[in-house]
C-alpha positions in Angstrom: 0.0 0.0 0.0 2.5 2.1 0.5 4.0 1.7 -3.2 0.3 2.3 -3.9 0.2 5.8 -1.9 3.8 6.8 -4.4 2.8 5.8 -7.3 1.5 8.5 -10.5 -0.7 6.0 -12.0 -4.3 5.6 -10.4 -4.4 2.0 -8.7 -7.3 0.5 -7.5 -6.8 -3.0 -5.7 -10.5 -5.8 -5.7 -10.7 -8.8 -3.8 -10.3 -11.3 -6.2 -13.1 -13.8 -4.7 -16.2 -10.5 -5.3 -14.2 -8.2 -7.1 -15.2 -5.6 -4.4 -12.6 -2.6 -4.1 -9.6 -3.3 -1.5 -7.8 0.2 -2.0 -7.8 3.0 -3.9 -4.4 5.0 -3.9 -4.5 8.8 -3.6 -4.0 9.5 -7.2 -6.7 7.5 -8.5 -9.2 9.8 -5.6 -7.7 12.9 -7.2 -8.0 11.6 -11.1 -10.8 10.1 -10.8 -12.9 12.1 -8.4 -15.5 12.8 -10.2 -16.7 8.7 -9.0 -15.8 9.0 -5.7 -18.6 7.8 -4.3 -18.7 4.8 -6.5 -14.7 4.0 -5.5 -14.9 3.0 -2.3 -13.3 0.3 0.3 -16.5 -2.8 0.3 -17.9 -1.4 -3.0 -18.0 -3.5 -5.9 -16.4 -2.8 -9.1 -19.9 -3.1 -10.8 -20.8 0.3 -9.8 -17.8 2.0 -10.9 -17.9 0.1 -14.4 -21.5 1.3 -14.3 -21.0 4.9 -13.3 -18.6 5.0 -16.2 -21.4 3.8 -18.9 -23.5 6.6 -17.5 -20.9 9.5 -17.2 -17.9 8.6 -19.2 -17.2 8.3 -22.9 -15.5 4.9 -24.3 -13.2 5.2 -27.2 -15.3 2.9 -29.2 -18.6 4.7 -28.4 -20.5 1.7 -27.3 -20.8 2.3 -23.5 -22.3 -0.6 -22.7 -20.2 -3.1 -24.7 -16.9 -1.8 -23.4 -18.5 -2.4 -19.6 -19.3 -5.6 -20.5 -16.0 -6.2 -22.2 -14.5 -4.6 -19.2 -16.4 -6.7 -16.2 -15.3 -9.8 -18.1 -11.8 -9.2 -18.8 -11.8 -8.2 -15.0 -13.4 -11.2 -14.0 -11.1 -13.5 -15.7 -8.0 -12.2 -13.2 -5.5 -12.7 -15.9 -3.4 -9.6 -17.7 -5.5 -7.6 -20.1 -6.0 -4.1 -22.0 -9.7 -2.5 -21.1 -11.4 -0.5 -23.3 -10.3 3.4 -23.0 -12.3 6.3 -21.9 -12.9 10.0 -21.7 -14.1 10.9 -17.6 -14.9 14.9 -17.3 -11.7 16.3 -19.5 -9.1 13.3 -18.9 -8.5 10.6 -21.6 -7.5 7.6 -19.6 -6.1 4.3 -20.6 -6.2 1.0 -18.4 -5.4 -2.4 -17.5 -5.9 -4.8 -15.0 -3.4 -7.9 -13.6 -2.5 -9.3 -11.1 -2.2 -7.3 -7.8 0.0 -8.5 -4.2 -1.8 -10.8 -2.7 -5.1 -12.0 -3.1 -6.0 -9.0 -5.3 -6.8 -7.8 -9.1 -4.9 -4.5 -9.9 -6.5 -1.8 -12.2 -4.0 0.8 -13.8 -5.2 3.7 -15.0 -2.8 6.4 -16.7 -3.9 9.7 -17.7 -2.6 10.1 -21.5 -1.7 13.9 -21.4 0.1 12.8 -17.8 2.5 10.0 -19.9 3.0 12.3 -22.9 4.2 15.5 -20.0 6.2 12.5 -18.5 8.2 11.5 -21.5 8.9 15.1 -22.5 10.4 15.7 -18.8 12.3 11.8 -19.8 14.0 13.6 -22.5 14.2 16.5 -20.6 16.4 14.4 -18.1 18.8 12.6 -20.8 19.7 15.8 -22.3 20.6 16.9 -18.7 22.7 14.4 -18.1 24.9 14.7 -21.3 25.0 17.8 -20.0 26.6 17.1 -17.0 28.5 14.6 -18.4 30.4 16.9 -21.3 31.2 19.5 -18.3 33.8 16.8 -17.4 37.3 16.5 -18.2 37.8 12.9 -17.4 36.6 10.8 -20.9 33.9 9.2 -19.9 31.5 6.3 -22.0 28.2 4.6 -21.3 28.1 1.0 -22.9 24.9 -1.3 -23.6 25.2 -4.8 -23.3 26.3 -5.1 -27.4 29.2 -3.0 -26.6 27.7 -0.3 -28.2 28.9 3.6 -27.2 25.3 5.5 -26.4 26.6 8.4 -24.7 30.5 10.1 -24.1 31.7 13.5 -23.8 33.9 15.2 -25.4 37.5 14.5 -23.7 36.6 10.2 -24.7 36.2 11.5 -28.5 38.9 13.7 -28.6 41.1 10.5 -27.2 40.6 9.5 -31.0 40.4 12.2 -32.8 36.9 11.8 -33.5 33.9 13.8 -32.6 30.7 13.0 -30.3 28.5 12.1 -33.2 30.9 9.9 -34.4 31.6 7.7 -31.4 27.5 7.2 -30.5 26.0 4.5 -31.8 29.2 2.3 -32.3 30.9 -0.6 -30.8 33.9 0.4 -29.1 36.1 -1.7 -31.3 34.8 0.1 -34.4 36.2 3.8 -32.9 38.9 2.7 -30.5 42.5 0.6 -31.1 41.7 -3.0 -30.9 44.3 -3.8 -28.2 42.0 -1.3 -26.2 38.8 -2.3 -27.0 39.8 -6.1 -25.8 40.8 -5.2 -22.3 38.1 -2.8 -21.6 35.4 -5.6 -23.0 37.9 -8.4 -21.1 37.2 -6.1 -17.9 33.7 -5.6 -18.3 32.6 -8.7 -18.4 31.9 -9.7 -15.2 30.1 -6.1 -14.6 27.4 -7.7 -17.6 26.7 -10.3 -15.4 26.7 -9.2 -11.6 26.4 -6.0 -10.8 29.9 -3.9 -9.4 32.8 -1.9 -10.5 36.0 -2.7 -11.6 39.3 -0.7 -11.3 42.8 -1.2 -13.2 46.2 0.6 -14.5 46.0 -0.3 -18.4 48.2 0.1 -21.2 47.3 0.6 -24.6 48.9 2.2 -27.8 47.7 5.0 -29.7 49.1 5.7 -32.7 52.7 6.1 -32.0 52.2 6.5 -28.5 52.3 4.3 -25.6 49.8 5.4 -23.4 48.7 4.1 -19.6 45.6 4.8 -18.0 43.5 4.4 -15.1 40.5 3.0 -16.2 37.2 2.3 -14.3 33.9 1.3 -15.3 30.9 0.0 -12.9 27.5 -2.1 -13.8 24.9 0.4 -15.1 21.3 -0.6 -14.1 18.1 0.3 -16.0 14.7 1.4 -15.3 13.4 -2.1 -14.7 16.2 -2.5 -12.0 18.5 -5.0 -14.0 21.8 -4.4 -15.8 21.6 -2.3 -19.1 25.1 -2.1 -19.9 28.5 -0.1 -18.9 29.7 3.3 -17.9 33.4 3.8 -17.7 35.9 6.4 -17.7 40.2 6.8 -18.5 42.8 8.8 -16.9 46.0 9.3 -18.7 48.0 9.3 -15.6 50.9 10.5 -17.6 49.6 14.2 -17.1 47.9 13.4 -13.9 48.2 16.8 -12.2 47.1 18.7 -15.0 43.8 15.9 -14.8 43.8 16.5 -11.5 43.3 20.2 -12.1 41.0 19.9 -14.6 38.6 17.6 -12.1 38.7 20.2 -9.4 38.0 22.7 -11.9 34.8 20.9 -13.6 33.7 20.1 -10.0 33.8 23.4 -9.3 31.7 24.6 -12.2 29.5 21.6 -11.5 29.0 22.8 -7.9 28.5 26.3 -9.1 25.8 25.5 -11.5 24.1 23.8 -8.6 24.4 26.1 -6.3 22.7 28.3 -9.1 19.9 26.2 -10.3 16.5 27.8 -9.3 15.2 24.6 -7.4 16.7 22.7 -4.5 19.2 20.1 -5.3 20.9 17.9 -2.0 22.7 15.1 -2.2 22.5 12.5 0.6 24.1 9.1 1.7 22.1 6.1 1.0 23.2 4.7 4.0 23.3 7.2 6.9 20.6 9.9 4.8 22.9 12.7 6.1 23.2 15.2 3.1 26.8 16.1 1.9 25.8 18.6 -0.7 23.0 20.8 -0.8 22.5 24.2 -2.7 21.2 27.5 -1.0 17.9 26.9 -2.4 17.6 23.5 -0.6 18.7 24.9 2.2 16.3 27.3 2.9 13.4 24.9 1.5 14.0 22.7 4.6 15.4 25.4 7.0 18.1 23.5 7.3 21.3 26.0 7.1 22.1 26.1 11.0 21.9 22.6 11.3 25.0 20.2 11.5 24.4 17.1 9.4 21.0 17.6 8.6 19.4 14.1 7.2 16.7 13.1 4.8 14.7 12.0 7.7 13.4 15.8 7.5 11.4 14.9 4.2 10.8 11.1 4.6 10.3 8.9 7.7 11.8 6.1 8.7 8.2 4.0 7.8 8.8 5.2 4.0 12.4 6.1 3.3 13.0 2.1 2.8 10.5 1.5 0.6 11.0 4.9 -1.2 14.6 4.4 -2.1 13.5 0.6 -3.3 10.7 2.3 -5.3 13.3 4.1 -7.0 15.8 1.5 -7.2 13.3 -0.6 -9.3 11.9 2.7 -11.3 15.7 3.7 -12.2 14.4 7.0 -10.7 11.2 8.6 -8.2 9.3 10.9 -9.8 7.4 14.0 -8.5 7.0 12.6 -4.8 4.7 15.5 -3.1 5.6 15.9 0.6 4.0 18.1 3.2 6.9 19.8 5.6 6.4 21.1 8.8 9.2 21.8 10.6 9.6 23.7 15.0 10.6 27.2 13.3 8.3 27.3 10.2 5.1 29.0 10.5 2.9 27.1 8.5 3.6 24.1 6.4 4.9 23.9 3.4 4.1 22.0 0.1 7.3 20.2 -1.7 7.4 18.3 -4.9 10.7 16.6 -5.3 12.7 13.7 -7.2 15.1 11.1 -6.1 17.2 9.1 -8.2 20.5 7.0 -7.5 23.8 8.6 -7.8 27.6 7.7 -6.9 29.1 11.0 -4.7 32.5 10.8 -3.4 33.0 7.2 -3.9 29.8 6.3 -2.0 26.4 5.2 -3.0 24.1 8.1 -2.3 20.6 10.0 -3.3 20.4 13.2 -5.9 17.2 15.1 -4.7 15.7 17.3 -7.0 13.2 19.8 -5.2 10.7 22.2 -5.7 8.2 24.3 -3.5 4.8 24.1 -4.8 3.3 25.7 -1.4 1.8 28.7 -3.5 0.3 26.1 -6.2 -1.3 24.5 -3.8 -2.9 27.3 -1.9 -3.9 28.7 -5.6 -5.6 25.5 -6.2 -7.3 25.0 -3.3 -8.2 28.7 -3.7 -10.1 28.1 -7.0 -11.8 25.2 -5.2 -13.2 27.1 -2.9 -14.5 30.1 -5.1 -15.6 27.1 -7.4 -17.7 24.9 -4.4 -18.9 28.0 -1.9 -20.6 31.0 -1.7 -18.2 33.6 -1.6 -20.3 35.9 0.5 -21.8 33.5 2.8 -19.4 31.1 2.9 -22.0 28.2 2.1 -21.7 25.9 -0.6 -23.2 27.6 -4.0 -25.6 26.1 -6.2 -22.7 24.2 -8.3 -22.0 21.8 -5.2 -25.1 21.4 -3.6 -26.1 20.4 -7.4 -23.7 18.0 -7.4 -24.0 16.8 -3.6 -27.6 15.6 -4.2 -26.4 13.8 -7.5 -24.1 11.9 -4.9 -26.3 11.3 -2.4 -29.3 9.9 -4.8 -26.4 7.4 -6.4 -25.2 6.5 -2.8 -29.1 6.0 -1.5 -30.0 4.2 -4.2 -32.5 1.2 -3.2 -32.2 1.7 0.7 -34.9 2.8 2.9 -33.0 5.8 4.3 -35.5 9.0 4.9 -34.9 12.1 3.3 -35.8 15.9 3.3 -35.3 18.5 1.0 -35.6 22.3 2.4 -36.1 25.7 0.6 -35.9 29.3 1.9 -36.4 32.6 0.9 -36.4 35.6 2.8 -39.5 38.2 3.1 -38.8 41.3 2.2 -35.5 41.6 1.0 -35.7 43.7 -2.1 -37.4 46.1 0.1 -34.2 46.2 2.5 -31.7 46.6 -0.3 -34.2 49.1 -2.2 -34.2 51.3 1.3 -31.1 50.6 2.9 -29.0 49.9 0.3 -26.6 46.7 -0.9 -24.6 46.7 2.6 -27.6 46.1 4.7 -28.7 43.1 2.1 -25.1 41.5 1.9 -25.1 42.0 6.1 -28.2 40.3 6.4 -27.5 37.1 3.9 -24.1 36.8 5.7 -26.4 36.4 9.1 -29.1 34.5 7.8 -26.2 31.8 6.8 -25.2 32.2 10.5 -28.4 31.5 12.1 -28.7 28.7 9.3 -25.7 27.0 10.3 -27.1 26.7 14.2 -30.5 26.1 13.4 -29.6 23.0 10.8 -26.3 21.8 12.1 -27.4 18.6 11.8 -28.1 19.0 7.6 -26.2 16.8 5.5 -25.4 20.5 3.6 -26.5 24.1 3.9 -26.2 26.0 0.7 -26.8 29.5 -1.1 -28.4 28.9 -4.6 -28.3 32.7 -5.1 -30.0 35.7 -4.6 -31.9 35.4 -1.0 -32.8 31.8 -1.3 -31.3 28.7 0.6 -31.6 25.4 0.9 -31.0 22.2 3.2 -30.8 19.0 2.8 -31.4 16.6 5.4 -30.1 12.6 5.1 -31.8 10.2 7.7 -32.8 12.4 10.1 -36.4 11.4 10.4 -39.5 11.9 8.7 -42.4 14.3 8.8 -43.0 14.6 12.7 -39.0 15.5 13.2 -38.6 17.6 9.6 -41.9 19.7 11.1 -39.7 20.0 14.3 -36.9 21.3 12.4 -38.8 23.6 10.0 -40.1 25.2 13.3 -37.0 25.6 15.0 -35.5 26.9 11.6 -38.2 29.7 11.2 -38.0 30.2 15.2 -34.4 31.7 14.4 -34.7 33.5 11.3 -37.8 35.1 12.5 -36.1 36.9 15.4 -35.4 40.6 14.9 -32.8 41.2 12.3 -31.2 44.8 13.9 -29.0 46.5 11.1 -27.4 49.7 12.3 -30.0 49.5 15.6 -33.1 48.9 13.1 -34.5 46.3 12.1 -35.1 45.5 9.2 -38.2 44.1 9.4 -37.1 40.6 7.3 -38.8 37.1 7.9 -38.7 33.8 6.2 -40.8 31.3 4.6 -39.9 27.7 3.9 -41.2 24.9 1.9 -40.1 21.6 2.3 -40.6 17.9 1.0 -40.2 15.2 2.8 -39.3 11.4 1.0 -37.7 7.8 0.8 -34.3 8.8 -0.5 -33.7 5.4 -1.9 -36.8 5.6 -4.1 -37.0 9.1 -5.2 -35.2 11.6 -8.0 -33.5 14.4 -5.7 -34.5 16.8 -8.1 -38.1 16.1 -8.5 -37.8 16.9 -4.3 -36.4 20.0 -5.1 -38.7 21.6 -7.0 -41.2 20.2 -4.5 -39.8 21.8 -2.1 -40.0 25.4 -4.0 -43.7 24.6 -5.0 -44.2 24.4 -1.2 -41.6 27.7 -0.2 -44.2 29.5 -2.4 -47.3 28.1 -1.3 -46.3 29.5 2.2 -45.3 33.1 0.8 -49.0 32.8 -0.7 -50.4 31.9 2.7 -49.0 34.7 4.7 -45.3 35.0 5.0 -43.4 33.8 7.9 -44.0 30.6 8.1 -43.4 26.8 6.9 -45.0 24.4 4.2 -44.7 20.7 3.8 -45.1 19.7 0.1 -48.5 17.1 0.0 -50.2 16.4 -3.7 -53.0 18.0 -2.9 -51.0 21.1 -3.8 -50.4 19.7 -7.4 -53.4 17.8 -7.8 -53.1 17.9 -11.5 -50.0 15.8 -11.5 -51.2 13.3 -9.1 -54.5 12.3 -10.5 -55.3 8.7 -10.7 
């Protein structure tokens, strides 16, 4: 589960025995959370296959064939491609096989996700040429046909060549023959157990006699097994002027950096105390009085393990978002950073690649906000309380669970923003919200659908005796004096309200039962309540 809670692609985990859902890992709740209320622990996998025929949008455009297609591939527990499909704006493609333990996995990637992903992949290899040309030292990454795929500049240069000519060919094709044999007579052992190999070698080239200290290690892939070579040669016959040039390119390597605009630290696999870390990093973690700070500051001991094995078999951790609260900071902030195996100073250790998304995050949930509530009340707006009884009428569905759906308008209100202006109106829906919030704490939500009119929704609370209770205690608060600037302003409510099975029953029907009854009490006086029977819509209930 933990892998689960790391991973970018959405995972959801059934019980093999009644494909009901296990798990769901947070990235599946936040891609797919538009069915969260069908992607549950105990649910079964039938109601998120048919939430999608009724929301989403298969690639082949016969919804009910793919869920079909779909349910049986699942049900078969074996390895196999699902149909694809469109959810809200995301495109996203899926499998299922076989999960740890007694389980079915479901993998779900987000195509515009894995295209972003590859261009950062590229992104990354360029990067490391990069870093790789800044040295001195000629340096070579092998593939298990012997073939050159990357080397800087100094390893071309040792043969006159250029870059472009050296990639893409087997060492023996662009180096001397006598060198080519022991470097692929040293390697060999690295191509089948992983390790590193270190040796004084002698080699001609052209007229000259060279010796070199040459040194190559296993290099792993993404899949965690050996890929090939990298290896590097020192002419030791001009070793202080290599030595010079070393210290010089770690110097420009340190300064770039110490330079880059997001926080780089470098940590020992073994201990997790860092022995590099730029400015940047520094002051991300608040670390720059401390002596030997540790990656125990971003990762805890129940997830470093499992972290750096994560990224052992990935080749490298992507985008790992990590809340950080630390004694002296005064709120928490949000990081997004990358680890990926590196050799520093002769021992194994961890590059960490970090960013501080803390004013991303408060942007988004921001926009969430303004897009869910009210923004003068503070209530939820139409929007969510739309979407709230959509949930609650898929989650009710065939129980016996009583229901109630309120509306509310105010009397008088256009009168007190006519006379007393938009202050004393905005004042007074900002209090009415108040006294709502008291009145129906126990309302499943509370919401503003605009203007001066609110509504309530109440889930298995009772029926008409206790809903009778509450729309008295409701107008017993909103009927007490509103005072604005030591007046009042003379402001009352009526509510209508329908009460129902909410297992049976189409939430939106309720609501506008609900408003048919809000008015019927406006047209019987004002200031008081009205439960929604047929006989105030005998046309639509006739035998």
């Amino acid at each position: 589960m933990a892998t689960a809670a790391l991973s970018r692609d959405s995972l959801v985990f059934l019980d093999k025995g009644d494909l009901k859902i296990v798990h769901v890992n947070p990235a599946a709740e936040k891609q797919l959370a538009a069915a969260k209320t069908v992607l549950r622990a105990g649910t079964e996998i039938k109601q998120f296959l048919a939430f999608l025929a009724k929301k989403g949008e298969f690639s082949d455009g016969d919804s009910v064939g793919s869920v079909r297609h779909a349910l049986g591939a699942i049900s078969s527990g074996g390895r196999a491609d699902l149909p694809g499909f469109r959810l809200e704006k995301t495109v996203f493609s899926w499998h299922c096989d076989t999960g740890p333990g007694n389980t079915i996995a479901l993998v779900l990637r987000d195509g515009g996700k894995a295209q972003e992903l590859a261009r950062a992949l590229a992104d990354h290899k360029i990067f490391i040429q990069h870093l790789i040309d800044v040295l001195p030292t000629p340096v070579y990454l092998k593939n298990l046909e012997s073939v050159v795929t990357r080397c800087n500049g100094a390893f071309a240069e040792l043969f006159d060549l250029q870059v472009t000519d050296v990639i893409g060919k087997k060492l023996v094709e662009v180096a001397p023959k006598d060198l080519a044999k022991t470097i692929t007579d040293h390697e060999k052992a690295l191509l089948v157990k992983e390790g590193q190999v270190r040796d004084e070698i002698s080699f001609a080239l052209g007229d000259d006699n060279r010796t070199a200290l040459f040194a190559a290690s296993s290099l792993k892939g993404p899949s965690g097994s050996i890929a090939g070579t990298i290896g590097s040669l020192i002419d030791v016959t001009s070793l202080k002027k290599a030595q010079a040039e070393v210290a010089e390119a770690a110097q420009r390597l340190t300064g770039l950096l110490e330079s880059a605009p997001i926080g780089v630290g470098i940590s020992s696999r073994e201990t997790g105390v860092f022995q590099f870390f730029n400015s940047t990093f520094a002051n991300m973690l608040d670390i720059k009085d401390e002596k030997q700070p540790t990656d125990a500051i971003l990762l805890s001991d129940r997830y470093r393990q499992q972290s750096l094995s994560d990224m052992d078999m990935l080749g490298e951790l992507h985008d790992v978002e990590i809340r950080l609260r630390r004694p002296n900071m005064s709120e928490a902030k949000w990081l997004k950073t990358s680890l990926e195996p590196l050799s520093f100073e002769g021992e194994e250790s961890v590059l960490w690649w970090t960013s501080d998304i803390t004013k991303q995050k408060h942007a988004a949930r921001e926009l969430q906000n303004k897009a869910n509530n009210d923004e003068l009340t503070g209530l939820a707006n139409r929007a969510r309380f739309m979407q709230k009884i959509d949930q609650c009428e898929t989650v009710l569905r065939g129980t016996n669970t009583p229901a109630a759906m309120f509306i509310l308008d105010l009397d008088g209100f256009k009168k007190l923003n006519d006379e007393k202006g938009h202050a004393a109106g905005d004042w007074l829906l900002s209090e009415t919200s108040k006294r709502l919030k008291r009145a129906a704490r126990r309302a499943e939500e509370v919401a503003r659908l605009g203007g001066d009119e609110f509504t309530m929704l109440f889930i298995n609370k009772g029926g008409e005796k206790e809903m009778i209770e509450m729309a008295d205690a409701i107008l017993s608060e909103l009927n007490q004096p509103f005072v604005w600037k030591g007046e009042d302003c003379g402001v009352t409510a009526s509510i209508g309200f329908a009460v129902f099975d909410g297992g049976s029953s189409d939430m939106n029907e309720q609501l506008r039962r609900a408003d048919k009854a809000m008015h019927q009490a406006k047209a019987s006086g004002k200031a008081r309540h009205c439960l929604y029977t047929p006989d105030l819509e005998p046309e639509l209930h006739q035998d």
